[in-house]
C-alpha positions as CSV (number, residue, x, y, z in Angstrom):
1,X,6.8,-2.4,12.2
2,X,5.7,-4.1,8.9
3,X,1.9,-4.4,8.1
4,X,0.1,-7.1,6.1
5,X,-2.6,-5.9,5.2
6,X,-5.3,-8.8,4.0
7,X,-8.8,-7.3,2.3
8,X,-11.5,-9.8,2.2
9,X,-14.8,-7.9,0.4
10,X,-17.8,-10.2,-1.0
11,X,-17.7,-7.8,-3.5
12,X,-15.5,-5.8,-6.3
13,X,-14.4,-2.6,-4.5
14,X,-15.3,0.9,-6.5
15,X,-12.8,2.9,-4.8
16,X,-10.7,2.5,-1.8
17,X,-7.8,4.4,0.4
18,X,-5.3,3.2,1.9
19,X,-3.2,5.9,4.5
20,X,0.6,4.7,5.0
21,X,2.1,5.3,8.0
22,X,3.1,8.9,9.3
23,X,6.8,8.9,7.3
24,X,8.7,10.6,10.5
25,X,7.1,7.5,12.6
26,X,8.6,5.1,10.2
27,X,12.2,3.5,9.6
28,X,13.8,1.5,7.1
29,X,12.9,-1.6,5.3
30,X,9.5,-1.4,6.8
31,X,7.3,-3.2,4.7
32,X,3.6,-3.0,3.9
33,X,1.6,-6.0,2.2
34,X,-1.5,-5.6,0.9
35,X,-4.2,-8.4,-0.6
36,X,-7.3,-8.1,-2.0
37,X,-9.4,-11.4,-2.9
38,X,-11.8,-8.9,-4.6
39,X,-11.3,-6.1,-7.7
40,X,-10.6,-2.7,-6.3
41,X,-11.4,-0.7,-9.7
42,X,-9.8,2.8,-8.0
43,X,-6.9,2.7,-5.4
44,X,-5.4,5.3,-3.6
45,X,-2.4,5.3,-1.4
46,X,-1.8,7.7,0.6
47,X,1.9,9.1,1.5
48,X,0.9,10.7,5.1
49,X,4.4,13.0,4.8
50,X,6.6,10.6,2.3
51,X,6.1,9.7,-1.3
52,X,5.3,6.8,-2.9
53,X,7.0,5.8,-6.0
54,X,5.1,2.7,-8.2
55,X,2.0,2.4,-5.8
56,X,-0.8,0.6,-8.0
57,X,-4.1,2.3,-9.4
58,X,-5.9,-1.0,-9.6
59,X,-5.3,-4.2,-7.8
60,X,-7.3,-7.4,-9.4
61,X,-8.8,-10.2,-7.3
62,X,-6.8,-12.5,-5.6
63,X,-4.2,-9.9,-6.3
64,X,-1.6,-8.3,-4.0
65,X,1.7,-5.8,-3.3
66,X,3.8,-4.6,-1.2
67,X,5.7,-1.4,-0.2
68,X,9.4,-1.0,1.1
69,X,10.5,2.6,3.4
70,X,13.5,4.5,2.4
71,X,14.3,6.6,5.5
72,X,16.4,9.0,3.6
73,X,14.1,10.0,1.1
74,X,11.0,9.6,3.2
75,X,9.7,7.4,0.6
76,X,8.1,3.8,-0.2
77,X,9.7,2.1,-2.8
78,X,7.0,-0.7,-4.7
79,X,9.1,-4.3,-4.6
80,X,6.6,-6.4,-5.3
């Protein structure tokens, strides 16, 4: 159920979304990893029924993270 997530732009990104997972659909540890060899200068992640708690704003070239589901609390947890 974990997603890696690999963004490979020729150019810097303005803006960008990214849409978790509908939380009832997902269980726990379920990890998403994201990288970006490009800038993205506005980042948005969305919660789709959970919360996220840490989630970046910017993410620099080459640069990357990665999200961890608690079931309990419907929420993803930043752990790297």
């Amino acid at each position: 159920n974990s997603v890696w997530l690999v963004l490979t732009p020729t150019v810097a990104i303005a803006s960008l979304t990214i849409t978790l997972p509908l939380a009832s659909t997902c269980v726990g540890g379920q990890e998403l990893l994201v990288n970006s060899t490009q800038t993205i200068t506005a980042l948005t992640i969305g919660a789709n029924g959970g919360y996220v708690v840490g989630a970046p704003a910017t993410l620099s070239g080459n640069g990357y993270f990665r999200l961890r589901f608690e079931p309990v609390l419907k929420t993803w947890y930043r752990v790297g």
